[in-house]
Backbone as CSV, one residue per row, in Angstrom:
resi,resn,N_x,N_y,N_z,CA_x,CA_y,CA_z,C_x,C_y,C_z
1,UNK,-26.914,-13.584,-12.881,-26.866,-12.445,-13.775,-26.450,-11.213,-13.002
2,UNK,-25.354,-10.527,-13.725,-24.888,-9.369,-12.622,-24.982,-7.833,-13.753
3,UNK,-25.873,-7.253,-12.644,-26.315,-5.564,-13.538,-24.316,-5.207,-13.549
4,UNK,-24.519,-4.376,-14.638,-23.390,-3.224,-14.740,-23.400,-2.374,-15.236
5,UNK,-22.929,-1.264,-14.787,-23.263,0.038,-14.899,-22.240,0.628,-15.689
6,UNK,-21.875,1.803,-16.940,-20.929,2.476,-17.215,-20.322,3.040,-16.252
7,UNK,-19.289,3.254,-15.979,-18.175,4.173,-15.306,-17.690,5.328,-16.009
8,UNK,-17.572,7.020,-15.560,-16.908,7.280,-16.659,-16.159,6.822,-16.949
9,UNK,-15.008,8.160,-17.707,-13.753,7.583,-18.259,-12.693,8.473,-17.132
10,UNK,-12.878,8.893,-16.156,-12.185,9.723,-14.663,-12.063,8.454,-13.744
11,UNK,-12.952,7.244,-13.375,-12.433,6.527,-12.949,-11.594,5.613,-13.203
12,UNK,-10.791,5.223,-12.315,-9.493,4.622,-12.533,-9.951,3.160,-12.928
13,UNK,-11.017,2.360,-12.341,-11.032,1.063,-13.059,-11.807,1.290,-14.626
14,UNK,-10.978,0.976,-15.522,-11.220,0.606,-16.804,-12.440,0.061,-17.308
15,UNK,-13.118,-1.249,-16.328,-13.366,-1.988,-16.645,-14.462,-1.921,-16.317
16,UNK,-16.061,-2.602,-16.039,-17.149,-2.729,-15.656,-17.309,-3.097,-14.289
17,UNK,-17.606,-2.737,-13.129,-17.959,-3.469,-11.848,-19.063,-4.143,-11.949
18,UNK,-19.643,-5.275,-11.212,-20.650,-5.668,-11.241,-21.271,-5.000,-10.083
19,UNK,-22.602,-4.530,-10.008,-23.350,-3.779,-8.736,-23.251,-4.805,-7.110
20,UNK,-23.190,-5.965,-7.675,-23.094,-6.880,-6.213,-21.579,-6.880,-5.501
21,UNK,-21.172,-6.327,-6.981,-19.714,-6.405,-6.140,-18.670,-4.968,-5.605
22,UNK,-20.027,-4.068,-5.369,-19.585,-2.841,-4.783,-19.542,-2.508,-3.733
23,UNK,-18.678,-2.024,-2.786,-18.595,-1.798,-1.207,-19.879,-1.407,-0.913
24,UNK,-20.339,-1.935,0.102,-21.236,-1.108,1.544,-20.460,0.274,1.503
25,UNK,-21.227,1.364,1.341,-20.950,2.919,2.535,-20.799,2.648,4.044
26,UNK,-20.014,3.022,4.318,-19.507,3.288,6.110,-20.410,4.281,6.928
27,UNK,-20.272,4.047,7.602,-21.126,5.396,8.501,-20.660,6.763,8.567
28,UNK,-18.845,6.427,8.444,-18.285,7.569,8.047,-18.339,8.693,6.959
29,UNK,-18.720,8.382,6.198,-19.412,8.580,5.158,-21.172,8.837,5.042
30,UNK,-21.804,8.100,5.532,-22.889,8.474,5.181,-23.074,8.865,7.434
31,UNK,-24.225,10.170,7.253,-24.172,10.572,8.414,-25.966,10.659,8.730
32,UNK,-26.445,10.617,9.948,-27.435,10.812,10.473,-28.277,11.671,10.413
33,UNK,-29.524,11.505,9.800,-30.129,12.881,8.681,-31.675,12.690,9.161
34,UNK,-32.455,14.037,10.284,-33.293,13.882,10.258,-34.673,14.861,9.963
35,UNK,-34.467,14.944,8.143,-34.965,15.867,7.586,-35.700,15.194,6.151
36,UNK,-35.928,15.472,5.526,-36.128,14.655,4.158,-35.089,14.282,3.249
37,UNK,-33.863,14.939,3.783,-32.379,15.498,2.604,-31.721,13.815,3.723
38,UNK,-32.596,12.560,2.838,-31.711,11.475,3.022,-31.746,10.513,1.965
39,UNK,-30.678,9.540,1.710,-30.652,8.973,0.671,-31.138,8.619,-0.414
40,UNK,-32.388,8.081,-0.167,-33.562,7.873,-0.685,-34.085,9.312,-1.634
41,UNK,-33.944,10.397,-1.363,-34.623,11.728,-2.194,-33.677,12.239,-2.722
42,UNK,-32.171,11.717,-2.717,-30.977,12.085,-3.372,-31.174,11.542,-4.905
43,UNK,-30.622,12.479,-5.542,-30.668,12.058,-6.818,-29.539,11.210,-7.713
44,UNK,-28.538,11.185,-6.374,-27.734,9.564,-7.273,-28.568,8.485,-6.518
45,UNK,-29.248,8.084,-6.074,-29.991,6.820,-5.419,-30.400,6.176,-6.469
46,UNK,-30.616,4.806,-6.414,-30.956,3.969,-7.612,-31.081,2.558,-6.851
47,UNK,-32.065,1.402,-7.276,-32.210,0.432,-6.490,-32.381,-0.620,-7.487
48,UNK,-31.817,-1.961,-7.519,-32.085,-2.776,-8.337,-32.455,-3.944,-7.980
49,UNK,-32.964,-5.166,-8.772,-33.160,-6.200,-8.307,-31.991,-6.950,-8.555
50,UNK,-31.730,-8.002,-6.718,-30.253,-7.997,-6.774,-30.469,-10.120,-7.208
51,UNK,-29.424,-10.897,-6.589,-29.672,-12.268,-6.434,-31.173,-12.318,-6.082
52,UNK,-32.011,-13.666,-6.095,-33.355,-13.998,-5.568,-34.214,-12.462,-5.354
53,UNK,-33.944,-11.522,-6.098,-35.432,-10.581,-6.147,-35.060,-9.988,-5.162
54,UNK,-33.366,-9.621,-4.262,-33.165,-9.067,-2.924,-32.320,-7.682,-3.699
55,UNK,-33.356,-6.598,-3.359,-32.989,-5.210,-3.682,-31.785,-4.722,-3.511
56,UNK,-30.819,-4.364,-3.966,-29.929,-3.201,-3.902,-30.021,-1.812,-3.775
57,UNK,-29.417,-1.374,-2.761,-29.457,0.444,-2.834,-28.368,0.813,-2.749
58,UNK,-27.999,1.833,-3.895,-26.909,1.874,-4.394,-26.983,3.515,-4.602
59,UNK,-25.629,3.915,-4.241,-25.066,5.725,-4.704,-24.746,5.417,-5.623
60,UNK,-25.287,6.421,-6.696,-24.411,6.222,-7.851,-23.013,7.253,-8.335
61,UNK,-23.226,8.029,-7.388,-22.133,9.173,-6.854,-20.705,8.495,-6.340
62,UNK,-21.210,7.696,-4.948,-19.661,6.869,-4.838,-19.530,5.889,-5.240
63,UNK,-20.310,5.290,-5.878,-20.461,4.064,-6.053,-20.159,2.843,-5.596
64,UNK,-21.464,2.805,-4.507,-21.283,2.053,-3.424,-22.663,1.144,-2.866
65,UNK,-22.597,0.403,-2.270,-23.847,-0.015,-1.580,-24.208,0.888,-0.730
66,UNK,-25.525,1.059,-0.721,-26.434,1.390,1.098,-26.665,0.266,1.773
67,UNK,-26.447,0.347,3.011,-27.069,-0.991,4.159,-28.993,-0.803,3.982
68,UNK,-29.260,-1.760,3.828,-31.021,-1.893,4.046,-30.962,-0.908,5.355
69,UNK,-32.212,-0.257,4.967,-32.488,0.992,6.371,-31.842,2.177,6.159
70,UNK,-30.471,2.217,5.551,-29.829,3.634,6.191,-30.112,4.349,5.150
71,UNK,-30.632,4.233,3.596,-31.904,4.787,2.835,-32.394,5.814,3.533
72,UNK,-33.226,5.489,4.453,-34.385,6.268,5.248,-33.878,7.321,6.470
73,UNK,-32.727,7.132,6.891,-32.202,7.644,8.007,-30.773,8.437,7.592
74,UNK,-30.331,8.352,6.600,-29.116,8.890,6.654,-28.396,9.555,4.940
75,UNK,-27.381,10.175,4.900,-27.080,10.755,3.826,-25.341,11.084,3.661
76,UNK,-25.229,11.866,2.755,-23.356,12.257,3.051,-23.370,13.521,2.361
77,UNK,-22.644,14.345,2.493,-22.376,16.050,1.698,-22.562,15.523,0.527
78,UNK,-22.787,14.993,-0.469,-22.584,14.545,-1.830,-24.744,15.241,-2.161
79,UNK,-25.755,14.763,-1.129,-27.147,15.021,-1.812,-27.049,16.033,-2.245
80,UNK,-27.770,15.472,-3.554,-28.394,16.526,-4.733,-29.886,16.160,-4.462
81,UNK,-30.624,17.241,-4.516,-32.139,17.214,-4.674,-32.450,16.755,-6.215
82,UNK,-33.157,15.912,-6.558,-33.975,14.844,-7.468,-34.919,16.410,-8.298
83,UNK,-34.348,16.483,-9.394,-34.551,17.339,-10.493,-36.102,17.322,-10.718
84,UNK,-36.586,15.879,-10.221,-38.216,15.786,-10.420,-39.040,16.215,-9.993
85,UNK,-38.820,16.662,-8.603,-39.206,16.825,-7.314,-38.842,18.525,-7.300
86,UNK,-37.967,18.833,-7.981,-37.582,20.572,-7.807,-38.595,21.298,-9.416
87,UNK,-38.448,20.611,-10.184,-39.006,21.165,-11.840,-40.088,20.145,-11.940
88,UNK,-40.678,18.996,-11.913,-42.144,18.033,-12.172,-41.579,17.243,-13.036
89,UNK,-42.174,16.353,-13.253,-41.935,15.242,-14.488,-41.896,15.956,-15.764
90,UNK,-42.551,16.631,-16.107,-42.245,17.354,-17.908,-42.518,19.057,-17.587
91,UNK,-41.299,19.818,-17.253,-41.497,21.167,-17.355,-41.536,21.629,-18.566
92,UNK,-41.939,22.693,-18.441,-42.242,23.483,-20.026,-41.020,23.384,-19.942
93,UNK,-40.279,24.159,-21.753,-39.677,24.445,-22.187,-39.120,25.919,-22.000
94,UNK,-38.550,26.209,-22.150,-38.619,27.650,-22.312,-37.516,28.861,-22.389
């Protein structure tokens, strides 16, 4: 069973990717981060259950894989701070 995600309509493939079948991030790209501002607290981050119950970590910005680990250690100019974490789970209105 393969997750798939909408794409807008700005990217060039038409069609649906399947999440297993999205590149690894390079190092070039993602860089050495030793602050809290790393993958993991970014707000395109997203993780799924992949083949046999083996997690995916996934940008949903480039849309790409993370390597297991570089989650915790690393990031790219793209982090956005996690809207949850800046305003709470249910801000007033106002």
């Amino acid at each position: 069973m393969s997750l798939r995600l909408r794409r807008s309509a700005s990217d060039s493939c038409s069609s649906d990717q399947p999440i297993e079948e999205w590149p690894f991030l390079d190092e070039q790209l993602l860089v050495p981060s030793r602050s809290l501002r790393v993958c993991m607290t970014c707000h395109w981050f997203r993780h799924y259950s992949g083949v046999n119950c083996i997690p995916l970590l996934t940008c949903q910005l480039h849309q790409g894989l993370i390597p297991q680990g570089a989650h915790l250690l690393s990031r790219c100019q793209g982090w956005t701070d996690d809207m949850v974490r800046r305003r709470g789970w249910a801000p007033e209105a106002g």
